[in-house]
N, C-alpha and C positions, 0 to 999 in steps of 0.2 A: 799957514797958520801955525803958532806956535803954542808949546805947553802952554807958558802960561797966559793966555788966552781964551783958556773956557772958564775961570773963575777957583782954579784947583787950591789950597792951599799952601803956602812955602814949602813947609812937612814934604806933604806928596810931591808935590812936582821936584825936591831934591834927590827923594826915593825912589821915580820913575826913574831920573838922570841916570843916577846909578844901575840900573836895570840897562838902560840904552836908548830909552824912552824921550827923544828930546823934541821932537817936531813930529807931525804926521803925512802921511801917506797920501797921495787924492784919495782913494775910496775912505779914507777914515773922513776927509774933511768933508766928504760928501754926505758922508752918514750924519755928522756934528749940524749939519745944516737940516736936518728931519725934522730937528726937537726930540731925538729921541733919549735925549738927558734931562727934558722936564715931562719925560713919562710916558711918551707914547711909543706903542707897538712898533718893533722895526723885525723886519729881515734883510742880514748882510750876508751875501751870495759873492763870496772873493776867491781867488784861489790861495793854497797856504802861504802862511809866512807875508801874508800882505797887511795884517793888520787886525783881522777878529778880536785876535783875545784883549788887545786893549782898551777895542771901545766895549766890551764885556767889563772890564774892571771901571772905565769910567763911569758905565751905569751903577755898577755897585758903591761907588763912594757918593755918588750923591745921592741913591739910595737912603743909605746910611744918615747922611745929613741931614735929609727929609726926616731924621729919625724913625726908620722904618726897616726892614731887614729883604736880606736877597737868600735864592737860593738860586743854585749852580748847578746845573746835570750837566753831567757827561757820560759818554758811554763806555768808558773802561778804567778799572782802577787805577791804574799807570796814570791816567792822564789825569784820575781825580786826585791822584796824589800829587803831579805837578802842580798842579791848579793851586793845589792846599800852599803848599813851600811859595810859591808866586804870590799868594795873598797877603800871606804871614809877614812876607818880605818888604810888602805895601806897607805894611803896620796893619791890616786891620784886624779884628777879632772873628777868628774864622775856626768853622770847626770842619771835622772830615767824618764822614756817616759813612760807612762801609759795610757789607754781613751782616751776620745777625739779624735775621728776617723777624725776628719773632718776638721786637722792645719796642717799645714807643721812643724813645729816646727823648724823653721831657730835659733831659741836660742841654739838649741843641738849645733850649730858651736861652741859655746864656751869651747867645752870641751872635752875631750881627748878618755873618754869611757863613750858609751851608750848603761843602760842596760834596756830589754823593753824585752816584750813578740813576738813574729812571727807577731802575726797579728796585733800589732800598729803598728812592722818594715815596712812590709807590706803598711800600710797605709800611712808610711812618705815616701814610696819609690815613692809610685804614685803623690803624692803633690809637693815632691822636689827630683828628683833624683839623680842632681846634688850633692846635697848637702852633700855626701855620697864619692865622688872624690878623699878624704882626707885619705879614711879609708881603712886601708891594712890588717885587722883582725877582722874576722867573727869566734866567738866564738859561737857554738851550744850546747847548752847544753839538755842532754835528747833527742837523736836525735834518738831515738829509735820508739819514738813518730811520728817517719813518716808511722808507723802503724796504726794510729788513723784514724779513720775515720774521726772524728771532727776538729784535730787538722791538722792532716799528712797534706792536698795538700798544705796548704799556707806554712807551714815551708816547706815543699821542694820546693814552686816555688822561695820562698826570698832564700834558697841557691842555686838555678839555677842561678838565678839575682847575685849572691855575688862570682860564681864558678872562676870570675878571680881574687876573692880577696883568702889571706889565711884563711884556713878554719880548724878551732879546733874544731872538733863532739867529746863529751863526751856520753858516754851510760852505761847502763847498760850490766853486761855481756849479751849477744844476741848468738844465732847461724848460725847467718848469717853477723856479723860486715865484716868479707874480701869482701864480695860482696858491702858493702858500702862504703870502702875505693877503690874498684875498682873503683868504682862510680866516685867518688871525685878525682881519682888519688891523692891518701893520702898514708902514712906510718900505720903501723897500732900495734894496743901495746893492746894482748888478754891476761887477767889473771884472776885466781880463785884468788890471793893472798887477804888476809884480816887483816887486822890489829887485829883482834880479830879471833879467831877460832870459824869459826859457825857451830854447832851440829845441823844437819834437823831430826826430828822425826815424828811418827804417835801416838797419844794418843789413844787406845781403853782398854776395860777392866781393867782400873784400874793403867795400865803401860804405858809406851813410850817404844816404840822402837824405837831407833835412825837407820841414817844411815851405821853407823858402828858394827851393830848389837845387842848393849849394852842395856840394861834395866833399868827403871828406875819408883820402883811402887811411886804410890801416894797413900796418903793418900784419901778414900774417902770422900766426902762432900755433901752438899745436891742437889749439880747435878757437871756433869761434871768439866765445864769452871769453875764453882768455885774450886772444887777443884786445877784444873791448877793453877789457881790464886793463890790461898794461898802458894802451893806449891813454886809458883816464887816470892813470896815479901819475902821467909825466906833470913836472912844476907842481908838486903837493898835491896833487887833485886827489879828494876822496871819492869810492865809488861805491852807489848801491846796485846790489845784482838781486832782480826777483825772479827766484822759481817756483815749480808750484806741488813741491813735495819735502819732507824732512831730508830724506834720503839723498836729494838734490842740494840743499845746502851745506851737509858736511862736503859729498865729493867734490863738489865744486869749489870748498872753502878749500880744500885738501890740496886740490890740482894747483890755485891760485899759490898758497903758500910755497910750497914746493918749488914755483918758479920764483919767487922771490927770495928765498933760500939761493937758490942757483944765480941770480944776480947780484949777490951778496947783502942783499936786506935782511933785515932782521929784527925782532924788538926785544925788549928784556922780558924775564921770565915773568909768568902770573899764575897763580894757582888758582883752582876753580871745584869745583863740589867734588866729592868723593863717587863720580858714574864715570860707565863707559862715555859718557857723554861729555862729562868735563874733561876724563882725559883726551878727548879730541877736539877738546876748545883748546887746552891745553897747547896742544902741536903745530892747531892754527894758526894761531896768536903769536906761537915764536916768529911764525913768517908775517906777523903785519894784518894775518887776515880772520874773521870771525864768520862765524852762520850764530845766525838766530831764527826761532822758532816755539812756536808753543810747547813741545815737547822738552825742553831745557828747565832745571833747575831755577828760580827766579832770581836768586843771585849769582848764576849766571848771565843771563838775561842782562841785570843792570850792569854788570861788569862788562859786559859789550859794548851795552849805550855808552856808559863815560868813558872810555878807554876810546871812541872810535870821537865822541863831541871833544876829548881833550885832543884829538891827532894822532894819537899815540898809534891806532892802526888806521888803516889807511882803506880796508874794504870790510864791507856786510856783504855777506849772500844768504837772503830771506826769505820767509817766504811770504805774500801779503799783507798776512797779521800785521809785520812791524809797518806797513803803512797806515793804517789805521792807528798807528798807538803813537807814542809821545815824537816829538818832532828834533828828527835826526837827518837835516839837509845833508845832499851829498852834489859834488861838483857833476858827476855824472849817472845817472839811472839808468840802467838795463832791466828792461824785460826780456829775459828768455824763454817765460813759458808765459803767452796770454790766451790757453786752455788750461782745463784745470778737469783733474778728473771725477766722477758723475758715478758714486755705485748705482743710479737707475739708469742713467742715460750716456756714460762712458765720457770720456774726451771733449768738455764743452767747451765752445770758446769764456772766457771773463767778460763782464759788464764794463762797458766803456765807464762807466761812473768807478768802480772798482781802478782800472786802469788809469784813470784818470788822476786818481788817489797815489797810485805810485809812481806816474810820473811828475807829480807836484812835488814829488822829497827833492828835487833837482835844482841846485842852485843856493848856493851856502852864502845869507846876508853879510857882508862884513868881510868877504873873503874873497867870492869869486863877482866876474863883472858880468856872467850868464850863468845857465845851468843845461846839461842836455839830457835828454830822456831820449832815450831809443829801443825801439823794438825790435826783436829778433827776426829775420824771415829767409824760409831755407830757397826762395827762388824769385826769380823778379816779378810771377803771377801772385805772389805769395804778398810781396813788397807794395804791388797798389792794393792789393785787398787790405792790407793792415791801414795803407793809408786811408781809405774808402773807412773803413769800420770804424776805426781808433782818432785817429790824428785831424780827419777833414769833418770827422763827424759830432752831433751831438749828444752831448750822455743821455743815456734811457731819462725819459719821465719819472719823477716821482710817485708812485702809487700808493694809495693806504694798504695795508696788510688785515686789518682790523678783523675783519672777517672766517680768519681761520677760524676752526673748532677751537683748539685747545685756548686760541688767547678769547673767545668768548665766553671758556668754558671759565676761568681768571674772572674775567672781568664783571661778568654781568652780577657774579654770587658776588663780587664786593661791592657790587652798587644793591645788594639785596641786603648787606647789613647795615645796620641791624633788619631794617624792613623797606619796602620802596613800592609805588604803582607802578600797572603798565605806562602810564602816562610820565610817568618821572624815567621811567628806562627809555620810551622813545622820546622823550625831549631832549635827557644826556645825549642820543646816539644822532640826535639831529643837530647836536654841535660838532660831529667829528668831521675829522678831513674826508674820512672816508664818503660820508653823507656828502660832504661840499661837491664830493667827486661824483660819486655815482648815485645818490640820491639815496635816502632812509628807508625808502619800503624793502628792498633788499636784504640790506645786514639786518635788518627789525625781523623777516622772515626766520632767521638762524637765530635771530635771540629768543625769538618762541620755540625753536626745539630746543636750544640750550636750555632754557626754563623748564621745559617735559623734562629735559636728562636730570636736570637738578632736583626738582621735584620727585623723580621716578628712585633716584637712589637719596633721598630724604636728605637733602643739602639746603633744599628750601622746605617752603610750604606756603597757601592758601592760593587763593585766585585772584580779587582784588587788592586786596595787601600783599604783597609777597612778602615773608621775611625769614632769612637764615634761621635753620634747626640749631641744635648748640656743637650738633656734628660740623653745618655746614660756617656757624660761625668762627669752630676752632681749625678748620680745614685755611679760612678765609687768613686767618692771622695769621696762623704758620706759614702762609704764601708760599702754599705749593701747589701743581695743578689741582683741580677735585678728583680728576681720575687718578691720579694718585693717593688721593684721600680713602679714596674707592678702594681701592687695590690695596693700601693698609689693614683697614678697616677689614675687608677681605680674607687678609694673612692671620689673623686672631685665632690662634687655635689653644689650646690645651697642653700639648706637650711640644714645644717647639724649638728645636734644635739650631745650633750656633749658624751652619750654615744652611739652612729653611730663613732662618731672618736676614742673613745677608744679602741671600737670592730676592726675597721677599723687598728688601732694598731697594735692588738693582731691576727690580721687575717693576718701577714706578716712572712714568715717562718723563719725572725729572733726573732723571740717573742715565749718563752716559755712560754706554758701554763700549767694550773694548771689541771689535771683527775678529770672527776665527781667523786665522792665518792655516794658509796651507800647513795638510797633516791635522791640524788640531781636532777637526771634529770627532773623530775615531778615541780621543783621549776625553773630548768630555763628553762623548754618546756612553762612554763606559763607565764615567764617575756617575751621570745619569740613575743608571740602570744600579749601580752600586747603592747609592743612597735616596733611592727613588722617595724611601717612604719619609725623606728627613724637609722635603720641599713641603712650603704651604699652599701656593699656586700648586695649579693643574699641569701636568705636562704634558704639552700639546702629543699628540700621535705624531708618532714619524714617519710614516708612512702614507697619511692621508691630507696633513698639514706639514709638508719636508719645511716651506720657507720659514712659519710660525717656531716649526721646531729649530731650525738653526739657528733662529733671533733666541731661542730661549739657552742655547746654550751658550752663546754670547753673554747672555747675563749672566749664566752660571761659571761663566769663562772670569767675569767682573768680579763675580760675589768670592771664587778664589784668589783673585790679589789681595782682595780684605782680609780674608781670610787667614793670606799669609802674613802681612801687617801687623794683624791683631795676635799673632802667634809668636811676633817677633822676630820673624826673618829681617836679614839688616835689606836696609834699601837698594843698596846697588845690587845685592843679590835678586831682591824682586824686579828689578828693573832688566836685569839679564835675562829672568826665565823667563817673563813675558812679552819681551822685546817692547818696552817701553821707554819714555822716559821721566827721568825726575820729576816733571812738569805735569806729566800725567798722571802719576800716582799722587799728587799734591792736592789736581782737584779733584780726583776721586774720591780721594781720601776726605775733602772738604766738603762735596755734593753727598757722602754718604753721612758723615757727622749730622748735615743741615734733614738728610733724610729719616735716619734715626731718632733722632729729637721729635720729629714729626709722630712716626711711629710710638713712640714711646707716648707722645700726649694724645694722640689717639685713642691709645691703650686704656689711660684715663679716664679719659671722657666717657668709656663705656665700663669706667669702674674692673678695668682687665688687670688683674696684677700678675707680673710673671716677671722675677727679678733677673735674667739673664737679660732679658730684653733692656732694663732699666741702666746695667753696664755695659751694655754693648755700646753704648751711646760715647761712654768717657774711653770703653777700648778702643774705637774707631779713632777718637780724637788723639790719643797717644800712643796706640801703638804696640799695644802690652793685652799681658795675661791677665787674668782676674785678681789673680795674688800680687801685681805691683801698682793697683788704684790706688790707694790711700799716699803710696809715693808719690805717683804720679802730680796727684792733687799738689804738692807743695811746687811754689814758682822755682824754676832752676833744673829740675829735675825733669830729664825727658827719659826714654825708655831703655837706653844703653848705662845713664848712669843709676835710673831704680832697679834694672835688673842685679850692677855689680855689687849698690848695698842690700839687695836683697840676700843675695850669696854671701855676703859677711855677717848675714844675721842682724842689720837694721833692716827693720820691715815696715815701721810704723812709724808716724809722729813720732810718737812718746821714743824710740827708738833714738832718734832723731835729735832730741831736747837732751837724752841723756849721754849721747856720746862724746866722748872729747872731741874737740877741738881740734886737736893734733889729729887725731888718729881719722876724720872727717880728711880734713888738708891733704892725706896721704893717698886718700881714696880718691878724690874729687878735684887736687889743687885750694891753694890759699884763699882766693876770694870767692870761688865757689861754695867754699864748706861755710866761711862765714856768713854770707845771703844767707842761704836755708836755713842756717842758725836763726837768723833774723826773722826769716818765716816763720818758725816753729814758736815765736815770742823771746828766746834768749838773746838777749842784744849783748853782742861783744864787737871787738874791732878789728880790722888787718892788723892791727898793729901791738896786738894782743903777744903778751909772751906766751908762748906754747905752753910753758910750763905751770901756768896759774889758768888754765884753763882745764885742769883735770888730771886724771889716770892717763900716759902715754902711750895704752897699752898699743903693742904691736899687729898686724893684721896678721 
């Protein structure tokens, strides 16, 4: 079957071309053969790189044509940013929803497809529901992910809520997709097929064993993964390497370089963020080879992705994450670590569905004529059990998650706004998957103590009607948990101190915290004790609650990176004292902003005013002292350049408007002085003479 063949127009189908888009796949032409382009429910259960995301785009244009609007989940930004650039590039009129939990976003009307993660959907859904009216396609992508503990309840409640619109679930192959197309009353399109042929093996002793019983010795090297390595970059071949800690990706990126160094490879120089951490992406990179991981600066991160998609280097050594995120084929995939460690339960082995996910990066369309995935194993008992587990096996079942406390603690209060019955709360919950699976009397038992907890700390109210308090209505839109609401509301005192409210941040179960690290407890059991009386929370006993208390010096461990942040320590300095990285102090820094905001309109809602608490919100977000806000506030200006015109004695706006020109450019550079200019309302140009633009005076 060829493009043009389902009815696309010239426009498109010369737009696909250019994409690469020119014929399809058997499992696309299987799926084309559903009718799931004139509207009906499909699930497509493929492995990657086989074809998903285009029959995702061909339901969106005829969508569209129907005159009618899509929307697009995905589960992580990366990828809804691809997604966005991929649309744009279609021609269509496409918007990106991202953050910011707490706007209706009545602009998304202007545009045809909206693509956004679960839980901003989520969050537009409670703000504006109406607003949604329009849209007759609910594309899910990665819907496999309703396994997630973290992820799964909210993307299954947003496609509960979405079940009368059309519903496009893409997955990875799964062993239970027909039970989710029951689900959905969907069509349903299962296939191993691959655009490239992928080879799964077990590396031990020197050889692979494939699953086809084939052999394949290696050369030895000075430890295993290298040798893999080497062996996969002969004839251009790129390699992914997954291990299962940060620590593991630089050494490993480190050792790899080093040997390529020594075989005379090399790449040209790149520079990369101002950390410990970029400078040893830095050293990588001369040899050819990168790590990535969550803890990296984000533009570090994208400087790996395209540097390694243009060729330019030749290895990643990752750690899972980058399986789940935007799609970075490699000729060959190494798992060397398929445990991963467990602070309850130590040493676990990975989910074959996890595993499965990183050995699908394997096999680069357009380039190689296979791809191989292999796992590591230190002995030949070692070697069938991985086969037995991983490679001959099938991936876990799908399960609803739905069920937890905290995500019914979410969900039930936003099916209680504004008001709701018991009979409308078990009709929603007898559409979920969860229900499909294990039946409604169950999760319905937990939504009636959810209800007691909500009621008990006044989120709700009444017995036949139930409907959100204005507490539990503003807890609902903020879209944070209740017991974070709880725990705010909680923190409200009278005299309340910079770090009492950071702690009080970090003590809300939407705030990741940072693990003491050996030695540290000793250092914040004394800051403790020093500033006992400056905390709004209780602080647990340490002697009768030791585990309560070490979690809480963890937050307090948290609430001092803010701390330092907000005081203006530069970044690579915080990132040093707390052994973190860029990546981590980013979203910190971002979950405290999103937590703050909260806090503060909580504060309101009970009519609390206490002005420290009111800028905490914008020091969080930039990074500064109380005296460089007002800079802050102007576009251009981040915390390094309001601090240097604060020291020169512009401090304000008005500051700002009246200084020259020139004497801006010398502090700031030429286009930067001019922007702010522009900010402040005085329009001049780069191209302005210095000298008609004021007093020259000197700094």
């Amino acid at each position: 079957m060829d493009m043009r063949d389902i009815g696309l127009s010239q426009e498109f189908i010369s737009r696909f071309e250019k994409m690469g888009y020119t014929s399809f796949f058997p499992p696309q032409e299987d799926a084309l053969k559903t009718g799931f382009l004139e509207g009906k429910n499909i699930v497509v259960a493929i492995p990657t790189a086989s074809g998903k995301t285009l029959l995702a785009y061909l339901a969106i244009i005829r969508c569209i044509q129907r005159g009618k609007k899509a929307i697009y989940v995905v589960p992580l930004k990366a990828l809804a940013e691809e997604k966005f650039r991929e649309l744009k590039q279609i021609g269509l009129n496409v918007a990106l929803s991202l953050g910011d939990y707490d706007s209706g976003g009545t602009w998304l009307r202007d545009f045809d497809v909206v693509v956004t993660t679960s839980e901003k959907f989520d969050s537009l859904m409670r703000h504006q529901m109406r607003m949604f009216d329009d849209v007759s396609l609910f594309v899910v992508d990665e819907v496999h992910l309703l396994h997630s503990v973290n992820r799964g309840p909210t993307l299954e409640v947003v496609m509960v809520k979405m079940k009368h619109k059309q519903i496009v679930a893409l997955s990875a192959t799964i062993s239970n997709a027909s039970e989710i197309a029951e689900w959905l009353g969907a069509e349903l399109v299962v296939s191993d097929w691959r655009p490239v042929t992928l080879k799964k093996g077990v590396f031990s002793e020197n050889s692979i064993t494939y699953d086809d019983n084939s052999l394949h010795a290696i050369k030895p090297l000075v430890d295993d993964t290298l040798s893999l390595v080497a062996d996969g970059m002969r004839d251009d071949g790129q390699v992914l390497v997954f291990v299962n800690s940060r620590r593991s990706t630089q050494a490993v990126a480190r050792r790899i370089a080093l040997y390529n160094k020594k075989q005379g490879e090399s790449c040209d120089a790149h520079s990369a963020s101002d950390s410990q951490l970029g400078d040893k992406l830095v050293e990588c990179l001369s040899g050819g080879v990168a790590f990535h991981h969550a803890g990296m600066a984000r533009e570090d991160r994208a400087l790996v992705e395209e540097l390694f998609k243009k060729g330019v280097i030749r290895v990643i050594v990752a750690t899972p994450t980058l399986a789940a995120g935007i799609n970075l084929p490699a000729r060959r995939v190494v798992v060397r670590d398929w445990r991963r460690f467990d602070i309850n339960l130590g040493n676990r082995p990975i989910s074959n569905l996890e595993i499965q996910q990183m050995m699908g990066r394997a096999g680069r369309p357009r380039f190689d004529t296979y791809g191989e995935a292999i796992l590591m194993a230190k002995s030949p008992s070692q070697c069938t059990m991985l086969f037995d587990t991983y490679i001959n096996a099938p991936t876990e079942r799908i399960t609803s998650k739905l069920s937890s406390e905290d995500a019914l603690r979410r969900h039930v209060l936003s099916l209680c706004n504004p008001e709701t019955t018991s009979k409308d709360l078990y009709a929603f919950f007898e559409k979920t998957f969860y229900s499909h699976q294990f039946g409604t009397d169950t999760v319905m038992e937990k939504v009636a103590l959810t209800l007691e907890f909500l009621q008990e700390h006044a989120l709700v109210e009444g017995e036949e009607i139930i409907r959100s308090t204005l507490f539990g209505k503003r807890v609902n839109d903020l879209y944070i948990d209740p017991l974070s609401g709880i725990c705010l509301k909680g923190a409200l005192k009278e005299n309340m101190q910079i770090l009492g409210m950071l702690h009080a941040i970090c003590h809300t179960p939407d705030m990741p915290t940072f693990y003491l690290r050996k030695g540290e407890f000793e250092d914040y059991d004394f800051l403790v004790h020093e500033m006992k009386d400056d905390f709004l929370i209780e602080v647990p006993d340490s002697w009768y609650e030791p585990d309560k208390y070490e979690f809480f010096l963890s937050e307090v461990k948290t609430a001092s990176v803010l701390l330092d942040w907000i005081s203006e320590v530069p970044e690579r300095n915080i990132c040093e004292k707390y052994d973190i990285g860029p990546g981590d102090l980013i979203r910190i820094r971002e979950n405290a902003e999103w937590i703050s905001y909260a806090f503060k309109e909580i504060a309101k809602t009970f009519n609390y005013s206490h002005d420290d608490l009111y800028k905490i919100v914008f020091r969080i977000k930039n990074g500064v002292g109380p005296d460089l806000l007002e800079l802050t506030l102007i576009k251009g200006i981040g915390r390094v350049r309001a601090r240097k015109l604060y020291n020169l004695n512009i401090r304000t706006k008005g500051d700002i408007r009246k200084a020259p020109l020139g004497r801006l450019e010398r502090i700031l550079g030429r286009k930067t002085a001019v922007n702010i200019k522009k900010e402040v309302g005085i329009m001049v140009s780069e191209k302005d003479d210095l000298r008609t633009t004021g007093n020259s005076t000197l700094i």
